[in-house]
N, C-alpha and C positions, 0 to 999 in steps of 0.2 A: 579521444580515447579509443582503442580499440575494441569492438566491440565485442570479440570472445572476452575476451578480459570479465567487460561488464554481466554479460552472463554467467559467465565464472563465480562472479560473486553475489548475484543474486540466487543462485543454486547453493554456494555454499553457506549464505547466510538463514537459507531456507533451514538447510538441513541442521542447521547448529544445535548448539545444547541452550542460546540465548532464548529458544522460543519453545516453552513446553506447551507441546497440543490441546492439553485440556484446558490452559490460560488466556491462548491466543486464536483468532478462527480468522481467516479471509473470505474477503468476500468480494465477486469480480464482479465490476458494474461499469456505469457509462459517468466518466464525469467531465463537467464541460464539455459534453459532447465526442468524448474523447474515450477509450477503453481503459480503466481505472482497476483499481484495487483499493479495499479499505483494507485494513488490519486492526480489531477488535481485541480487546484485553478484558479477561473475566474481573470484575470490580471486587473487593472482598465483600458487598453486599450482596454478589453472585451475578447482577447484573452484566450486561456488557457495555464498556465505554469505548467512543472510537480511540485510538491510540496514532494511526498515520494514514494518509490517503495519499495516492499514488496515482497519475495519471502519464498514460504517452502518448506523446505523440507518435504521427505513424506518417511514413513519406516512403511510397513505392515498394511496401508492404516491409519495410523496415524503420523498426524505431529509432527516432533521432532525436529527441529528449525524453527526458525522465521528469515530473515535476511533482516533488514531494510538498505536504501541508503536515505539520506537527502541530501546529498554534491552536490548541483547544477553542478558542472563541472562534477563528477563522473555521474550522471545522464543524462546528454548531451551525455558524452561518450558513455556511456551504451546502451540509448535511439538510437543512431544514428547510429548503426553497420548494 
């Protein structure tokens, strides 16, 4: 895939009307060793639960996979080591 492309739509997914500020927060961290992103969703109990984690890979100061985790129990796992 082209990689403007992919940036393309991670900018335009940022900016969307899908993700209201106050419901959702990021948070940039290391996972698997690796430069990550979580994406947090306000719970209606106010809490925050994780909602996706994000990690890339990096090869010659360019990303060359993207490795998404949705699976709530995989997440826990992950989250809690």
């Amino acid at each position: 895939a082209d990689k403007s492309k992919i940036a393309v739509f991670f900018a335009a997914l940022g900016a969307s009307q899908a993700f209201v500020p106050v419901d959702f927060k990021l948070d940039f961290t290391r996972v698997s060793s690796r430069p990550g992103l979580i994406i947090s969703r306000r719970l209606p109990s106010g809490l925050w639960g994780f909602e996706t984690m994000f990690s890339f890979e990096i090869k010659d100061d360019r990303i060359v996979r993207i490795y998404a985790q949705r699976n709530p129990d995989k997440l826990k796992s992950l989250l809690n080591r």
